[in-house]
C-alpha positions in Angstrom: 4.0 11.1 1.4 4.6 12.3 -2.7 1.0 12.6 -3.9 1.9 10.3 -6.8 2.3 7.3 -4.6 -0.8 8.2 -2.8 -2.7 7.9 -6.0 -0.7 4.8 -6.8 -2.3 3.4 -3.6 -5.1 4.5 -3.7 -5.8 3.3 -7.7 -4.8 -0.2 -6.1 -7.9 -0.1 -3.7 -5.1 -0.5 -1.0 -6.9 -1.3 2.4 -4.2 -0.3 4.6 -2.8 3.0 6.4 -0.6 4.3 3.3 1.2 6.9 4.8 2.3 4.7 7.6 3.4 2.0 4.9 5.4 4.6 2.3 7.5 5.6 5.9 8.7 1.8 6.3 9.6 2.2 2.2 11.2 5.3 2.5 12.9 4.4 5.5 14.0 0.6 4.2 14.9 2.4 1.1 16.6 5.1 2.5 18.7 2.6 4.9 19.7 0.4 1.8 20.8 3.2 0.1 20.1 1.6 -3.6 18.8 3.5 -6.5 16.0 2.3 -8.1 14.8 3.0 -12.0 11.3 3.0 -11.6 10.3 4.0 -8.1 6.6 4.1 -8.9 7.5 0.1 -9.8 9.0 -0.2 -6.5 6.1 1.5 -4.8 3.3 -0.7 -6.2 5.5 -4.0 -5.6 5.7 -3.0 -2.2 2.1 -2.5 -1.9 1.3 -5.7 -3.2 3.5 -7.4 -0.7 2.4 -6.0 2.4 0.1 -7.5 4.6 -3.7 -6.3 5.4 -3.9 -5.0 8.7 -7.0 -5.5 11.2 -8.5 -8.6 12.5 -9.5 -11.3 10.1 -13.3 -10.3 10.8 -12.1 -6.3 9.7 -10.3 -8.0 6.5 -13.5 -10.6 5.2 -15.9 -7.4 6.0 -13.9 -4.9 3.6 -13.6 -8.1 1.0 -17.4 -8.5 1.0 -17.9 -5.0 1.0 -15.7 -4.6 -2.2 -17.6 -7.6 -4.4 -21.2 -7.1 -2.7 -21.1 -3.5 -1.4 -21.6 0.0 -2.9 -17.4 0.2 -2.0 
């Protein structure tokens, strides 16, 4: 995974397993075979789209540890 779109992750806080997420991008993107102008555009959308993984208990523990936590 580029270390730019591991800082683009991590800047959005994302909960999930990046590196597992950028190899369905790459691979979708690959596949497609488009060209994009602004991949680190592309990167964040697709961030913002995918869904937060772990049981709903896991996902309203990390979202109460964000607002009332030292996280």
């Amino acid at each position: 995974m580029p270390e730019e779109l591991r800082q683009v992750a991590e800047a959005l806080n994302f909960q999930g397993d990046a590196a597992a997420v950028y190899l369905r991008f790459r691979d979708y993107w690959l596949q497609k075979g488009t060209k994009k102008a602004d991949w680190i555009s592309a990167w964040r959308n697709w961030l913002s789209r995918e869904k937060p993984s772990g049981t709903v208990a896991e996902r309203n523990a990390r979202i109460l540890n964000r607002r009332y936590g030292d996280g």
